[in-house]
C-alpha positions in Angstrom: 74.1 31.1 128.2 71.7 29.9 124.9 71.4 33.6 124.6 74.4 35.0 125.2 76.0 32.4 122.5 73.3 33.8 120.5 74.4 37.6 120.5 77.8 36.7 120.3 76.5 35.0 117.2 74.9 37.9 115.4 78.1 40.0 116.7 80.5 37.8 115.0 79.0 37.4 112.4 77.7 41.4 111.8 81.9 41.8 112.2 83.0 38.9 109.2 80.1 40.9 107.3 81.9 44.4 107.9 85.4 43.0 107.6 84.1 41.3 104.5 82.4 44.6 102.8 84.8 47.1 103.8 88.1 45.0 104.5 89.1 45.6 100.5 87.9 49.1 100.4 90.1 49.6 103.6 93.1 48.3 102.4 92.5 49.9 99.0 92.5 53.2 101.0 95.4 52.5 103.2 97.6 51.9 99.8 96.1 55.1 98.1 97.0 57.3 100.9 100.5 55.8 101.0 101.5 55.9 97.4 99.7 59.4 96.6 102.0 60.7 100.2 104.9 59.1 98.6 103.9 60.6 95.0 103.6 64.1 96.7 106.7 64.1 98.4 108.8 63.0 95.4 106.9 65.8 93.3 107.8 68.5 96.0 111.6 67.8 95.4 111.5 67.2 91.6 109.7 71.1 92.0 112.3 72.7 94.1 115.2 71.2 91.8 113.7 72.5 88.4 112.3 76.0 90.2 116.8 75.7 91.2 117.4 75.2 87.6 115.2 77.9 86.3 117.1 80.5 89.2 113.7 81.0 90.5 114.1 82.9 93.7 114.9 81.1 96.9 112.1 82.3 98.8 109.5 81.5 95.8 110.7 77.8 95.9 109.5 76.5 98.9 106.2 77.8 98.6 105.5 76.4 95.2 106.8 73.2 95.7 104.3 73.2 98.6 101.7 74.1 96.3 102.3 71.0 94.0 102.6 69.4 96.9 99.1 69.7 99.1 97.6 69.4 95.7 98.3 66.0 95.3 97.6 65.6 98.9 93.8 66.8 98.2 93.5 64.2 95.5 94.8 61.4 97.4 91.7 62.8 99.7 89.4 62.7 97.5 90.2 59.1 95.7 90.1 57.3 99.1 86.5 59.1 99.6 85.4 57.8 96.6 86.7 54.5 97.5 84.4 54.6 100.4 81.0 55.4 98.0 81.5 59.3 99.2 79.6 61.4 96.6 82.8 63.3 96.0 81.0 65.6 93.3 78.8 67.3 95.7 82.3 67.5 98.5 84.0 69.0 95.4 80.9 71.7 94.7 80.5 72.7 98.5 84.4 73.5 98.5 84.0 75.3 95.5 81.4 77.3 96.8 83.7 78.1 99.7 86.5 79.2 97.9 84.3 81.7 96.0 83.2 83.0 99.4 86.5 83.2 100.8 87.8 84.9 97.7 85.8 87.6 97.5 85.9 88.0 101.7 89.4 88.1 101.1 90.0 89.9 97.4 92.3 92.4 98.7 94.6 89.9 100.6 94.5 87.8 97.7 95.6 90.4 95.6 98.3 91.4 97.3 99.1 87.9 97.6 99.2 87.4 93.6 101.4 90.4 93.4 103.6 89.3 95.8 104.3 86.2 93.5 104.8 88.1 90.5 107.7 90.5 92.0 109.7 87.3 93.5 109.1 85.8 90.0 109.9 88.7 87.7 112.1 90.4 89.9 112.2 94.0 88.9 114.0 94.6 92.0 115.5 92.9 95.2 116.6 93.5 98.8 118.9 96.5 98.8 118.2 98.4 95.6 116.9 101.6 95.3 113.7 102.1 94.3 110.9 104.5 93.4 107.2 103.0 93.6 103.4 103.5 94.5 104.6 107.2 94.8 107.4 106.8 97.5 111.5 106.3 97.5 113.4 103.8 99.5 115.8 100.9 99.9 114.0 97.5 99.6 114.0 95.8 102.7 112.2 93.1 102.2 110.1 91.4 99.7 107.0 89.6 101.7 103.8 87.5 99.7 101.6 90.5 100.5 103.8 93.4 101.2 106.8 95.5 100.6 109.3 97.2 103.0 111.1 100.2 101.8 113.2 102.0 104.2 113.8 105.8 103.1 117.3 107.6 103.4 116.6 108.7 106.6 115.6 105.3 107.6 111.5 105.8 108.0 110.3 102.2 107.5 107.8 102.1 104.7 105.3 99.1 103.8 103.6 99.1 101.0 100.8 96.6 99.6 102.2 94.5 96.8 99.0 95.0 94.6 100.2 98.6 94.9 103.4 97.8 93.6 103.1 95.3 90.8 101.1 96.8 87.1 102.7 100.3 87.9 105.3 102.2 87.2 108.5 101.6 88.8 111.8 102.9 88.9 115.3 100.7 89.8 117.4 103.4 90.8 120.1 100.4 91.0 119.4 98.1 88.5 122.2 99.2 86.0 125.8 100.0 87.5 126.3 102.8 86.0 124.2 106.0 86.3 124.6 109.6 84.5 124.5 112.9 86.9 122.3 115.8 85.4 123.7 118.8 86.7 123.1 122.4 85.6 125.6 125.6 86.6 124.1 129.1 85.8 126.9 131.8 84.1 126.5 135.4 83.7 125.8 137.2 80.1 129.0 138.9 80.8 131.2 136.2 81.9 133.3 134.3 79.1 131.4 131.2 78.5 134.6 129.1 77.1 136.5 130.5 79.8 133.7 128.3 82.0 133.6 125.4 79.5 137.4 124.9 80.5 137.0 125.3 84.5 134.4 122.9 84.3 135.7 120.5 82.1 139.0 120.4 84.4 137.0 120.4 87.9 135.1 117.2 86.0 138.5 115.3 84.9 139.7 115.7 88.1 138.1 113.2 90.0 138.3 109.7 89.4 134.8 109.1 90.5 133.8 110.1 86.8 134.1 107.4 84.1 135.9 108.4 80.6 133.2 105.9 78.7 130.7 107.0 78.1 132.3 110.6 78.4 130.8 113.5 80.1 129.2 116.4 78.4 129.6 119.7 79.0 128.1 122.3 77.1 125.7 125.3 76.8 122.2 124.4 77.2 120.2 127.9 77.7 119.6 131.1 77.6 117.8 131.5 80.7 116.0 134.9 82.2 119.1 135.5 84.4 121.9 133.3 83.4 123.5 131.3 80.5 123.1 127.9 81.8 125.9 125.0 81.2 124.5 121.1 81.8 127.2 118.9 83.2 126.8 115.1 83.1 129.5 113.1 83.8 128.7 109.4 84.6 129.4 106.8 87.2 129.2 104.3 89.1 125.8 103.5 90.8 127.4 103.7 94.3 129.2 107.1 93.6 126.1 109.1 92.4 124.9 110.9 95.3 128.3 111.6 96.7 129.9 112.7 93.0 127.2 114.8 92.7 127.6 116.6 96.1 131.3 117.4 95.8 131.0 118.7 92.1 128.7 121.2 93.5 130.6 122.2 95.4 134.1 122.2 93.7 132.1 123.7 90.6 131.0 127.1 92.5 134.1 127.6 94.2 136.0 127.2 90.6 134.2 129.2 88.4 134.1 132.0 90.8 137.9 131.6 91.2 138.1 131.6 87.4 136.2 134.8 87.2 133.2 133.7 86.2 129.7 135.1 88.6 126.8 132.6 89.6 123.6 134.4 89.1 120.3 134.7 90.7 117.1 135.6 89.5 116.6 139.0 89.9 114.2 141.7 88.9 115.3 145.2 87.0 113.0 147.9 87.7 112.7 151.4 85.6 111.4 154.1 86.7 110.2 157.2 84.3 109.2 160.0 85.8 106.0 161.9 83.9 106.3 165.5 82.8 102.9 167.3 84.0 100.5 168.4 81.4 98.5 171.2 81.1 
C-alpha cells in the first residue's frame, strides 16, 4: 500500500504541476477562441450590411462576408497557438509555402476565380442580357465564380471561363433601352430616288415600334456597282429590335416595288466586239 500511496503521490502531484502550468494558458485560450468567434461573427454581418449599402450584388455578399469572416477565425488560431509557446512564425512560413504551391497548381482556377469576382463586382452585364464575348453571342444565364453560361438564340448552352471574359472586349447588346436599326435598301439608277425617300419614310412612320426621338434617318448613302443605296435607321426599343427589323424588311420590298421603284442585284454586263480579219 506504502507504494501505491506513493504513485498516487507523484500522480497527484505531476497533475497540480500541469493544472498549475497550463491551467492559465488554458483558460486564456478558451477566452480567445470565444471572443475572436464572437468578433468574427459580428464582422460577418457588419460586412453583408455595408456590401447591402454599397448594392454590391447579392451573390458577392455572402462570400465576402465569409472571407472577413474565416480570416478572423485563422487569427483567433494562431493567438491561442501562441498562447501555448507554438512557434507560430515557422506554422505561418510552412502555410505560406503551401499557398504558393497551391497557387501555381491551381493558376488557371484561380484565375477564373478572380474574374469571376470582378464581373459580379463591376457588373458589365447580368442574367438575361444579351451579350457578345470571348468571341461568341448569347443570353447570360448565369454568372458562376469561375465560369459563365451563355445560352445562344437557338438555345445551345455555352460556358465560358471567366478569365476569358473579364480584360476583353465586350459588348451589352441590352445594357441601354434603346437601340438604333442599321438598315440598307438598294434602288435602281433609273428609279426616282425621292419617289423612294417618300415610300420609305411612310412604311417607317407607320409603325409604332419606331421612336420619333431620336428620329430616324433616311437618306442616300451610295453609289454602289449596281444600285443607289438608301440607309434606314429608325430606333427603338431594346426589346423590339429584332422583330422591327424583320417586318421593315419586309414591308420595305414589297413598298418600293409597289411604288415603282426596282430592287437590284449585282449583275455583270458583258460586250462583245467582233474583230474584222486582217490581211
Amino acid at each position: 500500500m506504502d507504494e501505491y500511496s506513493k504513485y498516487l503521490d507523484d500522480g497527484m502531484n505531476t497533475l497540480v504541476t500541469l493544472v498549475t502550468n497550463w491551467g492559465i494558458q488554458v483558460v486564456g485560450a478558451i477566452a480567445v477562441l470565444i471572443i475572436g468567434r464572437w468578433i468574427a461573427g459580428r464582422m460577418r454581418k457588419t460586412t453583408e450590411r455595408a456590401l447591402e449599402r454599397a448594392q454590391i450584388d447579392e451573390a458577392l455578399r455572402p462570400f465576402l462576408s465569409g472571407v472577413v469572416y474565416y480570416l478572423i477565425i485563422l487569427v483567433t488560431v494562431v493567438a491561442v497557438l501562441g498562447l501555448f509557446g507554438i512557434e507560430t512564425t515557422s506554422l505561418i512560413a510552412v502555410l505560406g509555402g503551401a499557398s504558393v504551391g497551391i497557387s501555381l497548381a491551381w493558376q488557371g482556377t484561380l484565375s477564373n476565380f478572380a474574374a469571376g469576382m470582378m464581373l459580379l463586382i463591376f457588373r458589365p452585364f447580368r442574367p438575361g442580357h444579351y451579350v457578345e464575348v470571348a468571341g461568341t453571342a448569347g443570353s447570360v444565364k448565369e454568372i458562376g465564380m469561375f465560369s459563365t453560361v451563355l445560352a445562344t438564340p437557338d438555345n445551345v448552352q455555352i460556358t465560358v471561363p471567366n478569365s476569358s471574359i473579364f480584360g476583353t472586349i465586350i459588348k451589352n447588346y441590352s445594357a441601354n433601352p434603346t437601340r438604333r436599326n442599321d438598315i440598307v435598301m438598294g434602288i435602281a439608277y433609273t428609279d426616282d430616288i425621292g419617289l423612294a425617300l417618300t415610300t420609305i419614310k411612310k412604311v417607317v412612320e407607320s409603325d409604332a415600334r419606331v421612336l420619333k426621338d431620336p428620329q430616324p434617318v433616311i437618306a442616300v448613302s451610295e453609289l454602289g456597282d449596281s444600285s443607289v443605296n438608301i440607309v434606314v435607321r429608325p430606333w427603338c426599343k431594346a426589346e423590339d429590335y429584332w422583330m422591327l427589323r424583320f417586318d421593315l424588311l419586309r414591308s420595305l420590298k414589297e413598298e418600293l416595288e409597289a411604288a415603282g421603284c426596282s430592287i437590284p442585284f449585282p449583275q455583270t454586263d458583258v460586250h462583245l466586239f467582233q474583230e474584222t480579219a486582217t490581211g
